[in-house]
N, C-alpha and C positions, 0 to 999 in steps of 0.2 A: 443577754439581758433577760430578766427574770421580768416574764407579762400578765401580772393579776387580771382573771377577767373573772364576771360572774352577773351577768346580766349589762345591758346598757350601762350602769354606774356600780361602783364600789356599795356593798349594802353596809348599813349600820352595826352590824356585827364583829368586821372586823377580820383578819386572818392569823389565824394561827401558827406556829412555826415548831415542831417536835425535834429537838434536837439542836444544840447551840455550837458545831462543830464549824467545819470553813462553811460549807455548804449551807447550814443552817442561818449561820451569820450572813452570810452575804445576802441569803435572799430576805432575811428581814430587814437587814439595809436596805436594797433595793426597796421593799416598800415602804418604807419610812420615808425613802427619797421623793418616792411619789405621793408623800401626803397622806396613805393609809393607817392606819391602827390596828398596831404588829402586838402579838404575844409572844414572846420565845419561852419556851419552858425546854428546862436543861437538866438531868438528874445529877449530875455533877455538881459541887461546891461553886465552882466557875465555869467562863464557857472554854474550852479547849483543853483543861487543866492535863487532860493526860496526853496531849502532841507536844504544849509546852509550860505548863506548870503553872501553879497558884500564881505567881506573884503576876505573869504577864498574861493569864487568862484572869484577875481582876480587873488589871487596865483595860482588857478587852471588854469585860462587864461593865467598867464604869463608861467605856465611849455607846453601847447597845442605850443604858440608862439617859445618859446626857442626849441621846438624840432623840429622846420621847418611845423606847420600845419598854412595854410592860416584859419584864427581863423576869422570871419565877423559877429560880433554883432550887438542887436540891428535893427535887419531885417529880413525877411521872405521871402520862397520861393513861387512865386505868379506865376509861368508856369516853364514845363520844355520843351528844344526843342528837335528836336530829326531831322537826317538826312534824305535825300531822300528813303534809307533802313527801317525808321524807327527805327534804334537804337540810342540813347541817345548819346544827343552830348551840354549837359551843361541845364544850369537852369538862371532861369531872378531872379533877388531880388528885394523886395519891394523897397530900395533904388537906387533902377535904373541900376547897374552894373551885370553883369553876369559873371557867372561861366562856367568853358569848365569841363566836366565829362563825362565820359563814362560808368560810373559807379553810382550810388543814392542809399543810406541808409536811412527811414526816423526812425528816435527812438523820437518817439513823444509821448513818456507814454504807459499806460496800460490801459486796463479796464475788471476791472472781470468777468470770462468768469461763470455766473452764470444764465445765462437763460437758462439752464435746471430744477431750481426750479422752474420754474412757475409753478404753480397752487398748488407747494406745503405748501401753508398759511405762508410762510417765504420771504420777503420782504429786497431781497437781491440785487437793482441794482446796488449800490455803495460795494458791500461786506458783505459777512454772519456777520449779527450782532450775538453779541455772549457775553454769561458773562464770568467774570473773571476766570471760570472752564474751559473754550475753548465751551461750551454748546451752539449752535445753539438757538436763539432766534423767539419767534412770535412776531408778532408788541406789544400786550398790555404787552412783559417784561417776559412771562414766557419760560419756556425751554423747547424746542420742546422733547420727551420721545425718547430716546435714541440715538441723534446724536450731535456730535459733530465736527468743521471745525478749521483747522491749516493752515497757511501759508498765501501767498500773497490775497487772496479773503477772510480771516477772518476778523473782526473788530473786536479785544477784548480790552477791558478799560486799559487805563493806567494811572495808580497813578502819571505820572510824569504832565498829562493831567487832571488832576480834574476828573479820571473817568472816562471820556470820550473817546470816541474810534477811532482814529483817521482814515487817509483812509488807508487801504494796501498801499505795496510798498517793496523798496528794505530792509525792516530791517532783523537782521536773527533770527527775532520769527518764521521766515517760517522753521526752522529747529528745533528751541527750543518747536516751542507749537506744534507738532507732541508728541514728549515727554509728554507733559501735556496732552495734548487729550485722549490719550491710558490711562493712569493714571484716568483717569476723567470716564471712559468706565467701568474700572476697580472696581474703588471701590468708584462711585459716588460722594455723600455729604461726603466722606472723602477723598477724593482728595485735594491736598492740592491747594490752590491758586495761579495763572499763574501771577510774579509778574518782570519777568526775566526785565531788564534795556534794551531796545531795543539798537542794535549797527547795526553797517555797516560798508564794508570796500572797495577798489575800486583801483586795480592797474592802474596804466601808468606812462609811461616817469622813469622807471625804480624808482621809488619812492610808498609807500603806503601812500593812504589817508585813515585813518580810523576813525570814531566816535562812542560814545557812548551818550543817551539821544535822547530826541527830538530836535532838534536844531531850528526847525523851529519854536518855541511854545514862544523866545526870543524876548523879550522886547529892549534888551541891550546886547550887546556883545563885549567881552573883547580878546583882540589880547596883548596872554604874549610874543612871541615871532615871529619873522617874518624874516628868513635867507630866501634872494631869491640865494645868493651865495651857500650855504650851501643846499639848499630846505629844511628847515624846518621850518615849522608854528603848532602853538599853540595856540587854540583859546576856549573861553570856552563864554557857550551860558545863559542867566540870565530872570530871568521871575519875577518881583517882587522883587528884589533883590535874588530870591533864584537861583538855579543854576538848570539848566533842559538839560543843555547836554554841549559835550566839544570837541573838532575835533582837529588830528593830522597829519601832514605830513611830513614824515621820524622822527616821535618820539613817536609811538606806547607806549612805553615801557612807558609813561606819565600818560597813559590812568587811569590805575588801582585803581590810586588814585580819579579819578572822578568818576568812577564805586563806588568804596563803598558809596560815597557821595549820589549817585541819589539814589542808594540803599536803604539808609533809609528813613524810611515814616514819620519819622518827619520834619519839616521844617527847 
């Protein structure tokens, strides 16, 4: 749980939120939950658009909006100012207007905390490349002799991907390939194949958004359903006419049938 604090009470300025991605979004939900007055500012057209696209990162905009958060796309924060004390008293935007805050969040991504392999001949800035065992990789493709890496700083191949291994991030291989890892430690070249469907999921505004697939990997994307009365959206993500991932909000329960689908390795 995300805990605003800034003296005895919330001050009349308000908090800030840099960045409208999961992390951005949730903690400005959270304080909107609690009553505060949230700014999110997002340089992007919408908030998420490039995890999973215009159409389901507008519905996301429109549930930030509908719950009372001052939502400012489209623009970036280029100075913050702060009072004669020194404590923060709002932020200037690329597009000319300014923000009153008393408070600043910036959720501007990640980057893997892996510069303690240096020098260990694994070439890991963007994340431990790794093969489909979870096996820690050297640059020329072989498997470094007994280590293997899970979770958000792994990169392991995905069938939905041609193989390829996309960057870390929020999906939940960071719980699933733990599992394989150990397994891979255990009984080597018989360990079976790390092949899990990557998903994700992301509360606010009293609503679940969750996905399964790559969504970002979409050529073309299909919007079956779209209740902004109702809050539910249903959208499924296509790469060549084949289907590479699918997104729901308030209709989880949809999901299963595009899980078995990515699932299979045939086209």
């Amino acid at each position: 749980m995300t805990r605003w604090r800034c003296g005895p009470r919330w001050p009349p300025g308000g908090g800030l939120v840099v960045g409208a991605g999961f992390l951005g979004g949730e903690i400005a939900a959270a304080g909107r939950a609690l009553g505060l007055d949230v700014t999110l500012v997002e340089a992007g057209a919408v908030p998420l658009e490039r995890a999973v696209g215009a159409e389901a990162g507008a519905f996301v905009g429109m549930l930030h909006r509908e719950a009372g958060i001052d939502l400012r796309t489209g623009t970036t924060v280029t100075a913050f100012r702060t009072g004669p004390d020194g404590a923060l008293t709002g932020a200037r935007l690329a597009d000319g207007r300014t923000v009153a805050a008393d408070v600043a969040v910036l959720a501007l991504g990640a980057v893997p905390a892996t510069g303690w392999l240096a020098g260990s001949g694994i070439e890991a800035a963007g994340g431990v490349p790794c093969d489909n065992r979870l096996r820690a990789l050297f640059p020329d493709g072989t498997a470094v002799p007994g280590v293997v890496a899970a979770g958000d700083a792994a990169r392991v191949p995905q069938p939905l991907a041609g193989g390829d291994a996309p960057p870390p991030g929020h999906w939940s291989g960071a719980v699933e390939q733990g599992t394989a890892a150990a397994r891979t430690l255990l009984l080597g070249e018989a360990a079976p194949v790390f092949e899990e469907v990557p998903s994700f999921w992301s509360d606010f505004h009293g609503v679940r958004l969750r996905s399964v697939g790559l969504p970002g990997l979409a050529d073309t994307v299909k919007v079956h359903e779209c209740d902004r009365d109702a809050r539910r959206l249903e959208v499924s993500y296509h790469l060549g006419g084949r289907l590479v991932g699918a997104l729901t909000i308030g209709r989880t329960s949809r999901l299963a049938a595009y899980r078995r689908v990515l699932a299979d390795p045939t086209p």
